[in-house]
N, C-alpha and C positions, 0 to 999 in steps of 0.2 A: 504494500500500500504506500508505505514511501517512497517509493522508485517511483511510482505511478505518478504520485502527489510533485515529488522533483522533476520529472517531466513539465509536468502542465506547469508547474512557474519557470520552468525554464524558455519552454516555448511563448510561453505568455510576458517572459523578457522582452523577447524578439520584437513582439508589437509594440511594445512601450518603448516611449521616449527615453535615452541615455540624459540623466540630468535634469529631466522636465520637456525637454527640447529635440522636436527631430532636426536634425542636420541634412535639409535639402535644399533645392537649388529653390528662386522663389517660382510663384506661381509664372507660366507662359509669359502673360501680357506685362509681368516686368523684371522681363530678362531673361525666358524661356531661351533665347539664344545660346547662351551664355552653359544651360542643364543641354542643348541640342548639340554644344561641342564636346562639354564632357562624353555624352553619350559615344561622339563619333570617335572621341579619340582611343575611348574605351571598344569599343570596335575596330579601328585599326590595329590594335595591341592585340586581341586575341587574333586578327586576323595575321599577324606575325608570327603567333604563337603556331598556328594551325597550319603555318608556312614551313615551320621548322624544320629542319636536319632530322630525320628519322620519325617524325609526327604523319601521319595518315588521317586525312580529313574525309567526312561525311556525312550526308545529311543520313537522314531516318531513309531505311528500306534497300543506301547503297551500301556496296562491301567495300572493308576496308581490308586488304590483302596487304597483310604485316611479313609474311615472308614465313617460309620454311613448314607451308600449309597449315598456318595460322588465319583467321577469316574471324572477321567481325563485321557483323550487321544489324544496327543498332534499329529496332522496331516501335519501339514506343517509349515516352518518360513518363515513366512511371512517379518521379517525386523529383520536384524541385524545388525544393525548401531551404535553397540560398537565401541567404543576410543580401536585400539591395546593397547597391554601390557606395549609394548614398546614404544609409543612415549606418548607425554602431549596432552593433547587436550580442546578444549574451552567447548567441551559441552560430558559427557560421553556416549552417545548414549544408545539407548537400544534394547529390543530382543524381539518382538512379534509374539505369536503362534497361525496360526488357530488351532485350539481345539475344539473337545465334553467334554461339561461336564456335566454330565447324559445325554448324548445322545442327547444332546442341542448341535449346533453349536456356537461358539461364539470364540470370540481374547482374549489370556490373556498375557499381557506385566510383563517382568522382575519387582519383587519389588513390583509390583500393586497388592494387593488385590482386588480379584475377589467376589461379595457376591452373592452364589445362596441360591435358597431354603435349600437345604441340609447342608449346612454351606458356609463358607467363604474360600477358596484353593486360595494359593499365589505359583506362579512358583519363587523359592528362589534359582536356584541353573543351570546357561546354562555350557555345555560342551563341546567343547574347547572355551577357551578365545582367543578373534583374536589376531595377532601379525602383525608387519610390515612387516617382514619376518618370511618363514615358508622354512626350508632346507626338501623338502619333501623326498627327496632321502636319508637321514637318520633315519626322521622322518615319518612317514606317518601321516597326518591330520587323528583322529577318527572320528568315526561320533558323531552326537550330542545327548547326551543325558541331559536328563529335571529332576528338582531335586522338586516336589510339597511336597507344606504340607499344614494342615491346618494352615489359620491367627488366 
């Protein structure tokens, strides 16, 4: 009952204000600009990351052929209970994907190496990073795409 009970205030951290106060950009009409470059710069960055030296990029449904008949094909997200960009949070949340890997069904969580027969494939890299605000009429939200590599 206590693990339970630490759970829910912990999660219930997440929504409350650090200090009294969330830490976001202000509203659109003064100075949405300004939250529309954070966003994109925060966009460029993971779009580096997904660039990377041995990183394999994909949306939902493609394969990611990591080598030495290793296959991941990420099908749905199942949790994305990321801390936005923009505010502090008690606990950073994380990203979990229903996924084939060789043709296996199974979950692989942000950060977590996964060890199958074929080797070990760690999902290192989710696309877009949440925000507390998202000006979509500027912006438009992409879709997600998934950054594997071998561990």
């Amino acid at each position: 009952m206590r693990a339970f009970l630490f759970v829910i205030f912990a999660l219930a951290a997440c929504a409350q204000p650090v200090g009294g106060e969330v830490e976001s950009a202000p509203p659109p009409e003064q100075g949405g600009s300004e939250l529309v470059q954070q966003i994109q710069a925060d966009l460029e960055r993971l779009d580096r990351e997904l660039a990377a030296e041995g990183v394999v990029a994909v949306s939902l449904n493609e394969t990611a052929d990591l080598g030495g008949g290793l296959n991941v094909r990420p099908l749905s997200v199942i949790e994305d209970s990321r801390c936005p960009a923009n505010v502090d949070c008690v606990w950073a949340g994380r990203v979990v994907l229903r996924a084939e890997v060789n043709g296996q069904p199974t979950d692989i969580t942000l950060d977590e190496p996964l060890t199958t027969p074929n080797g070990v494939v760690l999902l290192a890299v989710v696309k877009p990073s949440p925000w507390n605000e998202w000006p979509q009429a500027e912006l438009p939200i992409p879709p997600y795409r998934f950054g594997f590599r071998r561990g």
